[in-house]
Backbone as JSON, one array per atom type, in Angstrom:
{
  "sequence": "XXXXXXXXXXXXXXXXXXXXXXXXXXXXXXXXXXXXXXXXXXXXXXXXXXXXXXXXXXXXXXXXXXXXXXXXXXXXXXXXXXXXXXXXXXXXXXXXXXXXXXXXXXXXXXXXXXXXXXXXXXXXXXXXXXXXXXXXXXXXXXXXXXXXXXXXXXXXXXXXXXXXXXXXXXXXXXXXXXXXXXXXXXXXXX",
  "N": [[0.84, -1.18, 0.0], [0.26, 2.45, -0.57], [1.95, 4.55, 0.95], [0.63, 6.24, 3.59], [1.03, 7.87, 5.49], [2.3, 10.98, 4.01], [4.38, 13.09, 5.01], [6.18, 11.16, 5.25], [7.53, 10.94, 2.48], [8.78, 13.35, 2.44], [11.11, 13.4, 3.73], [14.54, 11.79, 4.66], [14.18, 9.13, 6.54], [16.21, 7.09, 6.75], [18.48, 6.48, 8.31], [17.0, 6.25, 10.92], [15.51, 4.26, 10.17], [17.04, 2.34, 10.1], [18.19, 2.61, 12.72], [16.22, 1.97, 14.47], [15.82, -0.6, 13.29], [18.35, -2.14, 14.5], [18.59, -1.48, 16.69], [15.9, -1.43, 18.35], [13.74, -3.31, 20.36], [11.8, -5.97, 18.86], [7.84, -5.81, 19.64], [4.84, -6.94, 20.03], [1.92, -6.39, 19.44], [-1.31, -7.0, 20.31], [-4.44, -6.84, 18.58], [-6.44, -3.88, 19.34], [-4.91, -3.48, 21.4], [-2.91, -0.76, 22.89], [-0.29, 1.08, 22.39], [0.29, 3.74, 22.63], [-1.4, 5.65, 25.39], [-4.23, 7.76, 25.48], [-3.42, 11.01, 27.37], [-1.75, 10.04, 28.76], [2.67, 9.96, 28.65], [3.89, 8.82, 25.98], [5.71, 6.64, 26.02], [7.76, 5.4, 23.84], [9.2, 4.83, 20.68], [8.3, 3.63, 16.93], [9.21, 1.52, 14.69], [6.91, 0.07, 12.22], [6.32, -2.91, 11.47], [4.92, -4.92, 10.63], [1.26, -5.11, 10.17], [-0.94, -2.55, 11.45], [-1.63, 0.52, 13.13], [-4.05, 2.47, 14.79], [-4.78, 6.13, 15.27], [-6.06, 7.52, 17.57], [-9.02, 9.27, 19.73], [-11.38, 10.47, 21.69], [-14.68, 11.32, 21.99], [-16.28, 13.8, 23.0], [-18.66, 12.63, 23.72], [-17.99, 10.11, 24.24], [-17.5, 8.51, 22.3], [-15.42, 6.83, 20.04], [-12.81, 8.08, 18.03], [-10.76, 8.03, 14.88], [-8.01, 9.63, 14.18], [-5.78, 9.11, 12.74], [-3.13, 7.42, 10.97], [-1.06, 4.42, 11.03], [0.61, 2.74, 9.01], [2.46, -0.8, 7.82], [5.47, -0.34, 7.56], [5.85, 2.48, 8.06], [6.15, 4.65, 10.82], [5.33, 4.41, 14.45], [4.58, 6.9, 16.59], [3.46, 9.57, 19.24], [4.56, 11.9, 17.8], [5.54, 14.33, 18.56], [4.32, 15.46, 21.18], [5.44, 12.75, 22.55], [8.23, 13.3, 22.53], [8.47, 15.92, 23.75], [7.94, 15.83, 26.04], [5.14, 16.06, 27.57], [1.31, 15.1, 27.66], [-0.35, 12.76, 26.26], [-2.63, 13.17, 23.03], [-4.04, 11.54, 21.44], [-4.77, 8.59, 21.93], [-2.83, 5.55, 20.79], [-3.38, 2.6, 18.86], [-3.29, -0.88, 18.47], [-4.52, -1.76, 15.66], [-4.86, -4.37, 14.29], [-3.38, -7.93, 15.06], [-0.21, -6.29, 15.3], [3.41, -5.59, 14.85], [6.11, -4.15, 16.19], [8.84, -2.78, 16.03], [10.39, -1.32, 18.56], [11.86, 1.46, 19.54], [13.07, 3.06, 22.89], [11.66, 6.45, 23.98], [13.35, 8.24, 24.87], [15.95, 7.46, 23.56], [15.49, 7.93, 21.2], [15.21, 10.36, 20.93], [17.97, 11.23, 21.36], [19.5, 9.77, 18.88], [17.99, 11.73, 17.21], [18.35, 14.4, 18.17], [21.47, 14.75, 18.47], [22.84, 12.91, 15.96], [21.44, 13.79, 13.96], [21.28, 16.57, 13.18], [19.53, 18.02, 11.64], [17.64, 16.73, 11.83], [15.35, 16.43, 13.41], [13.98, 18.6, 13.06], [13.14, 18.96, 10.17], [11.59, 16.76, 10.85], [9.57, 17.77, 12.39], [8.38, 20.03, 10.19], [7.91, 18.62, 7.99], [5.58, 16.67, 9.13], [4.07, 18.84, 10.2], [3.17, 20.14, 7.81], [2.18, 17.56, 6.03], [-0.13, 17.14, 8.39], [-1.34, 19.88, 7.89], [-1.98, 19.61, 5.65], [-4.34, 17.65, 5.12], [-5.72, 18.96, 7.0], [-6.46, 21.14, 5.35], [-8.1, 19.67, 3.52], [-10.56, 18.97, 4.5], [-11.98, 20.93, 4.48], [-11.91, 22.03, 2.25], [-12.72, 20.21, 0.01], [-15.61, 17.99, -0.25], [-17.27, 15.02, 1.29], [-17.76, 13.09, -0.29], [-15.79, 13.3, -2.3], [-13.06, 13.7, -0.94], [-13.56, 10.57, 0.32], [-13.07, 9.09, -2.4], [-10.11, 10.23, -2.96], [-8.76, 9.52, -0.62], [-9.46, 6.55, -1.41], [-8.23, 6.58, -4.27], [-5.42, 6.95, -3.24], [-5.13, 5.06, -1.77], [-6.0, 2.32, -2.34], [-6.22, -0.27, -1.25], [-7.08, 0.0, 1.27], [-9.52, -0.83, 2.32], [-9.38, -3.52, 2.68], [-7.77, -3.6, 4.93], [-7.92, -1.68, 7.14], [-10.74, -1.44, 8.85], [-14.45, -0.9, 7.95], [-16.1, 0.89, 10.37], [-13.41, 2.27, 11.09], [-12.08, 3.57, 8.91], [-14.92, 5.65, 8.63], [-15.0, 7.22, 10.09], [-12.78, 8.71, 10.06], [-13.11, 9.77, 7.61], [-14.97, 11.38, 8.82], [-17.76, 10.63, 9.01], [-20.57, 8.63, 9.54], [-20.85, 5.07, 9.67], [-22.96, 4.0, 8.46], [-23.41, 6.04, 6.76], [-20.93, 5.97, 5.1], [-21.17, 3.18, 3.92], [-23.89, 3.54, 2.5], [-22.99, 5.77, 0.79], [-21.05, 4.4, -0.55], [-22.41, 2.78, -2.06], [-23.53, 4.05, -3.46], [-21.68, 5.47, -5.41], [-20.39, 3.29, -6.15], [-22.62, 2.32, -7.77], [-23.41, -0.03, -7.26], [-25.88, -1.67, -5.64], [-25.93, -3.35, -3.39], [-24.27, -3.62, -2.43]],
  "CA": [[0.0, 0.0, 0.0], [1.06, 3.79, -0.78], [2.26, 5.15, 2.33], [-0.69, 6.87, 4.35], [1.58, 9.1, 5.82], [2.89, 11.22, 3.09], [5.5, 13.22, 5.55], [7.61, 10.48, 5.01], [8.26, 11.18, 1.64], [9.62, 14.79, 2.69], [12.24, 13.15, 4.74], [15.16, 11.02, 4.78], [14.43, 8.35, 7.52], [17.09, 5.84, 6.12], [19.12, 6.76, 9.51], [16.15, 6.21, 11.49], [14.72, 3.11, 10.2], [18.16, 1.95, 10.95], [18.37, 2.94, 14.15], [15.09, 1.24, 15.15], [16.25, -2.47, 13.41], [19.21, -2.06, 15.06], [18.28, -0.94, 18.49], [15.16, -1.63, 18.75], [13.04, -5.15, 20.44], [10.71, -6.65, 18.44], [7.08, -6.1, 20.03], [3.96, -7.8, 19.11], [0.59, -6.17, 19.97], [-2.66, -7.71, 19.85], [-5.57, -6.01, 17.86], [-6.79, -3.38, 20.58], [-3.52, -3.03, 22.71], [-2.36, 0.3, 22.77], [1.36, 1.66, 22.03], [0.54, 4.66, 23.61], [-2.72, 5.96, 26.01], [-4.35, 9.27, 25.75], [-3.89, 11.65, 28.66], [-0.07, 9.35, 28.99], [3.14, 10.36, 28.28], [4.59, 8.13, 25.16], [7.18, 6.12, 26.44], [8.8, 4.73, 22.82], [9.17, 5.42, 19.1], [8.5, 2.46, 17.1], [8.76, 1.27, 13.42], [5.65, -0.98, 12.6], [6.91, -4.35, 10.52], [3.65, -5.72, 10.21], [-0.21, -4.57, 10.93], [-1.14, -1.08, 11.78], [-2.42, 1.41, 13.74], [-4.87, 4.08, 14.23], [-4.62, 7.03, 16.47], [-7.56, 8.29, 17.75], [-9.11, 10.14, 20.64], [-12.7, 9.9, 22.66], [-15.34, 12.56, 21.53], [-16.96, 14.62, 24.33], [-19.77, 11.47, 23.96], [-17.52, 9.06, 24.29], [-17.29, 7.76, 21.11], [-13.8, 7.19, 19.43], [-12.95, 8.84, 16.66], [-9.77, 7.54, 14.66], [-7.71, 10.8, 13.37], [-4.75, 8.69, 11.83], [-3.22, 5.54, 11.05], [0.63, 4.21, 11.05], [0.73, 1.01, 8.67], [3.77, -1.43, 7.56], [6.63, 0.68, 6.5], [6.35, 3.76, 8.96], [6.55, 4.8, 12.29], [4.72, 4.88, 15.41], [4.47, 7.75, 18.24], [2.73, 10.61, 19.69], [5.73, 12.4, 18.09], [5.96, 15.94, 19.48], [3.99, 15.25, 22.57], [6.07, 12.01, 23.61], [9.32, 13.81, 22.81], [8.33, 16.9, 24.52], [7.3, 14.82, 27.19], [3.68, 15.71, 27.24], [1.09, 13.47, 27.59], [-0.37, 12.25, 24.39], [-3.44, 13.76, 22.7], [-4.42, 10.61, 21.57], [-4.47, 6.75, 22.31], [-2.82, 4.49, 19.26], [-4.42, 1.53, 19.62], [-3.76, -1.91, 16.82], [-6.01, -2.15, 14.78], [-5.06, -5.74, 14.05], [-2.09, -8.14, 15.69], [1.41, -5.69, 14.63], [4.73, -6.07, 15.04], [6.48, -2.9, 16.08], [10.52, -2.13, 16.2], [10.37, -0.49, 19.17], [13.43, 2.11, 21.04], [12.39, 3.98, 24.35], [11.93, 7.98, 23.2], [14.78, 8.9, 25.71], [17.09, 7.01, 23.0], [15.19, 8.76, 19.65], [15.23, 11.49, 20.81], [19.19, 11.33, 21.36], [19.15, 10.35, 17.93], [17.8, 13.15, 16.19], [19.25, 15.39, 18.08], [22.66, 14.53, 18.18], [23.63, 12.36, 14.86], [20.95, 14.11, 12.8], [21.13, 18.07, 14.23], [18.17, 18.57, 11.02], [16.04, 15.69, 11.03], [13.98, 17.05, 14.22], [13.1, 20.08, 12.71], [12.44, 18.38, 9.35], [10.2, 15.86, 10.95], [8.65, 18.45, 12.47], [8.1, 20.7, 9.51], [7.05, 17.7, 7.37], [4.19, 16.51, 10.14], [3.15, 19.63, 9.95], [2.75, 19.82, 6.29], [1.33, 16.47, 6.14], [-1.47, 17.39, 8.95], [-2.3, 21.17, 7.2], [-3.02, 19.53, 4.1], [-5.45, 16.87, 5.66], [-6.74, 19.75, 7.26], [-7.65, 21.61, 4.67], [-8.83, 18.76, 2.49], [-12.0, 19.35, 4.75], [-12.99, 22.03, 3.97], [-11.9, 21.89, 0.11], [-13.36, 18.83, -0.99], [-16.66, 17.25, -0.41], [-16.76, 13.95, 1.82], [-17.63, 11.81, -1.41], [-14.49, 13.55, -3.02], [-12.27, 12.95, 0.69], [-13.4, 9.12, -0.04], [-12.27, 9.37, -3.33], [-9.34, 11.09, -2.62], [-8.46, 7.83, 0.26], [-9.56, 5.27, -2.35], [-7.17, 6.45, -5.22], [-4.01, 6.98, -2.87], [-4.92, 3.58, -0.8], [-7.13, 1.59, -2.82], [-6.56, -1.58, -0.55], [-7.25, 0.21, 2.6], [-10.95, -1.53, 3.08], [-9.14, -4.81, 2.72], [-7.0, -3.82, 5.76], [-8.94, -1.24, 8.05], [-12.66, -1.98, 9.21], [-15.15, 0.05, 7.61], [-15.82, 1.85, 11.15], [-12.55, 3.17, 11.05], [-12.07, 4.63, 7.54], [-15.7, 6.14, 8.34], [-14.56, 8.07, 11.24], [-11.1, 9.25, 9.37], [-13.83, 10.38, 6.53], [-15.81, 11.79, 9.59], [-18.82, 10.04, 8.6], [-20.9, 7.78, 10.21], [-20.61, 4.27, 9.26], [-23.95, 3.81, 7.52], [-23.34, 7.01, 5.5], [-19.98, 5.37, 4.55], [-21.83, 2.33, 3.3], [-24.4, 4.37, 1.29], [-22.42, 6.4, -0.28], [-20.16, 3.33, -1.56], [-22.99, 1.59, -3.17], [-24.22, 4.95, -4.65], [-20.72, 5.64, -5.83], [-20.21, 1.87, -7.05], [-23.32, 1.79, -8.31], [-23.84, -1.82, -6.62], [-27.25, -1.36, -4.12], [-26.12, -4.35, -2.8], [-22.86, -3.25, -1.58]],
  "C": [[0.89, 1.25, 0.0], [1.39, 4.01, 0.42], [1.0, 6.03, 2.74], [0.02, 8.07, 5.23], [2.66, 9.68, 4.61], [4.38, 12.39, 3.81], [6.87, 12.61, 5.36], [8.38, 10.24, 3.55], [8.98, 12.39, 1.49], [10.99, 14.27, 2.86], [12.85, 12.22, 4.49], [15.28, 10.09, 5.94], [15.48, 7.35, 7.38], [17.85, 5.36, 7.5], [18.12, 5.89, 11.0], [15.52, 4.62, 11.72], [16.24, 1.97, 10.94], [18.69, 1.61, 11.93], [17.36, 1.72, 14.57], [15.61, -0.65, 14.77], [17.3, -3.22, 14.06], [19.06, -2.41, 16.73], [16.81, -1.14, 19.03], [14.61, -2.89, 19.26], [12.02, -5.07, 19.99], [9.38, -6.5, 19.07], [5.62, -6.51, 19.55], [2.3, -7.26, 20.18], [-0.13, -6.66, 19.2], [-3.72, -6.57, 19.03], [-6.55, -5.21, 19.67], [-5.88, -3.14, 21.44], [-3.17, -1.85, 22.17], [-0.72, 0.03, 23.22], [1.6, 3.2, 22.67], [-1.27, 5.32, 24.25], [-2.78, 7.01, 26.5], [-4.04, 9.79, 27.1], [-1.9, 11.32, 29.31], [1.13, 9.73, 28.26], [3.96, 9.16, 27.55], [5.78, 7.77, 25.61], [8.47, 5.54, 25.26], [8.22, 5.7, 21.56], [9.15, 3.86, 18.4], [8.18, 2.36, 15.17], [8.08, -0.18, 12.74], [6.35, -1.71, 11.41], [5.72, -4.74, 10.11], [2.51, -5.06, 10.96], [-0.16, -3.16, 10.74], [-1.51, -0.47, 12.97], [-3.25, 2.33, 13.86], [-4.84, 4.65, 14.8], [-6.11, 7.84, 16.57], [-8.15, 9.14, 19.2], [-10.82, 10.13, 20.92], [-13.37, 11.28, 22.63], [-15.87, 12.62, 22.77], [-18.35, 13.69, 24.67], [-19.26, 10.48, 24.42], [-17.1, 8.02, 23.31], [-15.68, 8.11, 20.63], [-13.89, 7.95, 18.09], [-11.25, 8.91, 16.37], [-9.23, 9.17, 13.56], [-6.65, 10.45, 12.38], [-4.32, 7.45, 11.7], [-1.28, 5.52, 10.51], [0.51, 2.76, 10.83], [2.6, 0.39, 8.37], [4.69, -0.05, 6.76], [6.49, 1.56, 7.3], [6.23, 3.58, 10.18], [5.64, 5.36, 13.17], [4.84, 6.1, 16.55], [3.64, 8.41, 18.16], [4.1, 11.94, 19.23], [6.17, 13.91, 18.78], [5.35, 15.95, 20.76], [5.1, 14.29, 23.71], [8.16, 12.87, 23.44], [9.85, 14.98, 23.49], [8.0, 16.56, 25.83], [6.38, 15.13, 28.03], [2.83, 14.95, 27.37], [0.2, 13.74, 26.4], [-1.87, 13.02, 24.54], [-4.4, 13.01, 22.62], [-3.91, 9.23, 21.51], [-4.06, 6.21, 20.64], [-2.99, 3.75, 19.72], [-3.57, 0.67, 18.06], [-4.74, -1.94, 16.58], [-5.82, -3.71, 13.88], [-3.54, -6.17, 14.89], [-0.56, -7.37, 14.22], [2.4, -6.32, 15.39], [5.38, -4.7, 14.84], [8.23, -2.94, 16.59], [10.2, -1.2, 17.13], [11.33, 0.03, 20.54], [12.34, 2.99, 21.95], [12.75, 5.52, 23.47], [13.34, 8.88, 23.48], [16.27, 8.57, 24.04], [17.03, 7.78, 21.84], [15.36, 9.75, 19.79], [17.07, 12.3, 21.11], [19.6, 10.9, 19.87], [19.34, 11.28, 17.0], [18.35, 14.55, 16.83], [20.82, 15.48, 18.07], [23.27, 13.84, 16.76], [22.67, 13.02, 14.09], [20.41, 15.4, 13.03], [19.3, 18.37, 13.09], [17.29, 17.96, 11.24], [15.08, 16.03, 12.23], [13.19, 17.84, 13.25], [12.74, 19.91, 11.37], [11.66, 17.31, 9.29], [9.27, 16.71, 11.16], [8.03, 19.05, 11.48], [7.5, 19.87, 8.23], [5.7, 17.3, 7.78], [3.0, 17.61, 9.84], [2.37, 20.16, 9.04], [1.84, 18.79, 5.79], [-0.23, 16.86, 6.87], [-1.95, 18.52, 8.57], [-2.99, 21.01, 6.25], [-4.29, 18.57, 4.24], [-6.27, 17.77, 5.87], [-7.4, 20.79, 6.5], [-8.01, 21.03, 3.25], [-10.47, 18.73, 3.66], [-12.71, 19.94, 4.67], [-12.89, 22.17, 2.45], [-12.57, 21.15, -0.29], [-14.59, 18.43, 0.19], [-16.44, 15.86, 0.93], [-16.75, 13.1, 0.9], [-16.07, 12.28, -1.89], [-13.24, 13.59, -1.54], [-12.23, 11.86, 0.19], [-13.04, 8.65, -1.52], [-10.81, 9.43, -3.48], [-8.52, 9.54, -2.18], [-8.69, 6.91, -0.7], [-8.31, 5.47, -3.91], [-5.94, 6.52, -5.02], [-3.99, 5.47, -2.27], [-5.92, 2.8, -1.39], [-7.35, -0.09, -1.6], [-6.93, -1.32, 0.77], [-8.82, -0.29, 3.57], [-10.4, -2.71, 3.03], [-8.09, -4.96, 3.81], [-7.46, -3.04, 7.36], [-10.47, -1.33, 8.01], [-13.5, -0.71, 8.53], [-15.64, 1.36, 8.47], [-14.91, 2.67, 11.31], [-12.01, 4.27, 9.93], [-13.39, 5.5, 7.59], [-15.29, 7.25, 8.98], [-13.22, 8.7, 11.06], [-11.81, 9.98, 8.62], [-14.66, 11.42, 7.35], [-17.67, 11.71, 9.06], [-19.69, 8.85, 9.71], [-20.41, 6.05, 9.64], [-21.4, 3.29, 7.93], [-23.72, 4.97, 6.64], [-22.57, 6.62, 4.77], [-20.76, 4.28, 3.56], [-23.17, 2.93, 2.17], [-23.71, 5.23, 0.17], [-21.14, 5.66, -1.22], [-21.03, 2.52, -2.07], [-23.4, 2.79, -3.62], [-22.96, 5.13, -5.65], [-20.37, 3.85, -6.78], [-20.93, 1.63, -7.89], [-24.12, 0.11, -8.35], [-24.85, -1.52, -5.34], [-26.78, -2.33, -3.19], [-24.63, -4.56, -2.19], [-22.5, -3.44, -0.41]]
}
C-alpha cells in the first residue's frame, strides 16, 4: 500500500529506520492493545513491521474517533507530545495483531538530536505539512471527493482497516460510509 503518511516522503528516515532495526526489540501487539494511552506520556518510538495502527481520541460522547493511522513501513508515536514529554493527545491503539521495532523515546530522541542536528526540525516541519493539508482537504473537498481522494491513494485500505474506522477518518458515520459506496459503485447491494 502507498504510504498513508505522506510526511515520510519529505524526509530522509534511512538513519532512522536503521536505528530502530538495530536498536530496537521486536514487540507484538494484539488487535486493541495500545502503544501509547491518551492523557499518557509516550514512552517509545517504534517502526511498525507488520499490521497497523490508528490514532484516535474519545469525543466529548464518548465515542472514538480515529484521526490517523501508522501502517507497515512507517513509524509509530505521539511524536511531538512524547518527545516533549507531554502526555499524548491521543491513544494508538492496533487495529489488528502488529509487530512494532520499538526504542524507548529517551534514545530517539538522542538520535535526532545529536547524529541528525536537522532531522527534528524536518520531521517536524514535514508533520506539519502532512497534517495542514489533511486539514484543509475538509474544507476543500466534499466527503464523497475525501473518499475518493483515500480510495485512489490507498485503494486496498478496506481490505486492511474496518469500515468503522475509515468512516470516522472520513468523519462520517458508518452507515453514510456504506451508502455512499454503493451509490458511488453503483452496486445497491454493496
Amino acid at each position: 500500500m502507498e504510504r498513508f503518511n505522506s510526511y515520510l516522503d519529505l524526509i530522509d528516515m534511512t538513519h532512522v529506520h536503521a536505528f530502530c532495526m538495530e536498536h530496537g526489540s521486536l514487540t507484538v501487539y494484539q488487535r486493541g492493545e495500545k502503544f501509547v494511552q491518551e492523557g499518557e506520556v509516550g514512552k517509545h518510538f517504534g517502526y511498525v513491521a507488520s499490521g497497523y495502527f490508528k490514532y484516535a481520541t474519545l469525543r466529548s460522547s464518548g465515542e472514538e474517533a480515529v484521526c490517523g493511522f501508522a501502517f507497515a513501513g512507517e513509524y509509530v508515536t505521539d511524536f511531538y507530545n512524547s518527545c516533549s514529554g507531554a502526555p499524548s493527545e491521543v491513544s494508538i491503539i492496533a487495529g489488528r495483531t502488529s509487530e512494532v521495532y520499538r526504542v524507548p523515546i529517551s534514545a530517539f530522541k538522542k538520535l535526532i538530536s545529536c547524529k541528525e542536528a536537522m532531522l527534528e526540525q524536518a520531521m517536524l516541519g514535514a508533520l506539519y505539512r502532512t497534517i495542514y493539508k489533511r486539514y484543509v482537504q475538509i474544507y476543500r473537498y466534499s466527503t464523497e471527493e475525501r473518499y475518493n481522494l483515500l480510495l485512489a491513494e490507498h485503494p486496498e485500505i478496506f481490505d486492511i482497516v474496518s469500515l468503522k474506522d475509515i468512516a470516522s477518518i472520513l468523519m462520517v458515520s458508518p452507515v453514510h460510509l456504506s451508502r455512499m459506496r454503493r451509490k458511488m459503485s453503483g452496486n445497491p447491494g454493496l
